[in-house]
C-alpha positions as CSV (number, residue, x, y, z in Angstrom):
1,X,89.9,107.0,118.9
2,X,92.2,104.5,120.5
3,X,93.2,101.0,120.4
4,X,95.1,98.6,122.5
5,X,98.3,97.2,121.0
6,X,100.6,94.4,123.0
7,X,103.0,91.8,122.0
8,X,102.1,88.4,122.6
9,X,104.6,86.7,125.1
10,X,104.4,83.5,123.7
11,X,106.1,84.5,119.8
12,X,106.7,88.7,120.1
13,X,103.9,89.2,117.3
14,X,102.3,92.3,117.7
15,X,98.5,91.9,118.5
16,X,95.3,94.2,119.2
17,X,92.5,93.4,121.4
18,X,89.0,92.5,119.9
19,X,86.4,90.6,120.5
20,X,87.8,89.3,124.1
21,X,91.5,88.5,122.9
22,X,94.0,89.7,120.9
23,X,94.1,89.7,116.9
24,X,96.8,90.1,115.2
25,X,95.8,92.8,112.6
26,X,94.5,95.9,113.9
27,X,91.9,96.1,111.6
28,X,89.8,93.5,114.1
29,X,90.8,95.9,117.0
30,X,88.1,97.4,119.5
31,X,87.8,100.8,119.5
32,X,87.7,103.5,122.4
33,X,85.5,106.4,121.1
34,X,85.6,107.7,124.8
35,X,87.7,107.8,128.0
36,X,85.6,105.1,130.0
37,X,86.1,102.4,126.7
38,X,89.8,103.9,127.1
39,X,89.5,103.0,131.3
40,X,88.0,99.6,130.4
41,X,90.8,98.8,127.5
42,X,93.2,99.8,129.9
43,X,92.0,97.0,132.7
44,X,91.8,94.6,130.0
45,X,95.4,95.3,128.8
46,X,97.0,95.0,132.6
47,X,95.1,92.0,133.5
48,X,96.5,90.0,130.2
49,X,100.0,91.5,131.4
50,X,99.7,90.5,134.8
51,X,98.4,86.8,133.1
52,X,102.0,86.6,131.3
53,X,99.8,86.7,127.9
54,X,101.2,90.1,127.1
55,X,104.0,92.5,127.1
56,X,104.3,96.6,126.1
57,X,100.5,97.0,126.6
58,X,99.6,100.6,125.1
59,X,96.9,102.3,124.2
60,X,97.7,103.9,120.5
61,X,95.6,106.4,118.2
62,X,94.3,105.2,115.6
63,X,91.8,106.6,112.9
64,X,89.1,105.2,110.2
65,X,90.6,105.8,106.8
66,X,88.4,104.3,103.8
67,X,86.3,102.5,106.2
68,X,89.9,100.5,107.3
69,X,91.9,100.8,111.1
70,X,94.8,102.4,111.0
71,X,97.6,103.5,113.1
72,X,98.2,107.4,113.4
73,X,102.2,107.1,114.2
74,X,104.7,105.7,112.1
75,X,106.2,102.8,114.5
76,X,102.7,101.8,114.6
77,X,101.8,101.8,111.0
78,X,105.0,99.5,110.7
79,X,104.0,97.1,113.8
80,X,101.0,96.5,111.8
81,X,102.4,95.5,108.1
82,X,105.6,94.1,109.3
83,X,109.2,94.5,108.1
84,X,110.0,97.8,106.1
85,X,112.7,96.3,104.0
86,X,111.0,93.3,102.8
87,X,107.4,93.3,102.1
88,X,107.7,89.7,100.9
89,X,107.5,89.5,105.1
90,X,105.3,90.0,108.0
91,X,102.0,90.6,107.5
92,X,101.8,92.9,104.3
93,X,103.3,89.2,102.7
94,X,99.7,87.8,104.6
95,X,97.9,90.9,103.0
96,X,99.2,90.6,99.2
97,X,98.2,86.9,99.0
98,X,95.1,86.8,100.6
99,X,94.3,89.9,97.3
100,X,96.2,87.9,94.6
101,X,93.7,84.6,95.3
């Protein structure tokens, strides 16, 4: 299974493509189950690069843990929670308060 993973131009935030633009958790992301949804996330990602909307356009692996989206590699797990060395930041900070309301 694969997903595809940019930075938005406009503020560097790491985002994921869903629903016809870009989210920014990966959780919301589309998923590729097969190589023509890989083809058609592929022509999605270049078009929004070509469009200055987006910049390091990847495909990534991702699998379905718990019923949640996650990132197989490491630089990808931390892409999507946000800084390592302070959790108070990025969007694990998001992720705590949204669970503490």
């Amino acid at each position: 299974m694969k997903v595809l993973t940019a930075n938005r131009l406009s503020d560097g935030i790491a985002v994921w493509y869903a629903d016809g633009g870009w989210a920014e958790t990966v959780g919301h992301a589309d998923i590729a189950h097969d190589k023509a949804a890989e083809d058609r996330l592929e022509a999605i990602g270049a078009s929004a690069y070509a469009n200055n909307e987006v910049v390091d356009v990847n495909l990534i692996d991702v699998e379905v843990v718990d019923g949640l989206v996650e990132p197989v590699r490491l630089r990808e797990k931390i892409r999507a929670a946000g800084p390592t060395i302070r959790t108070d930041l990025g969007k694990q900070a998001a992720l705590e308060a949204v669970q503490a309301a």
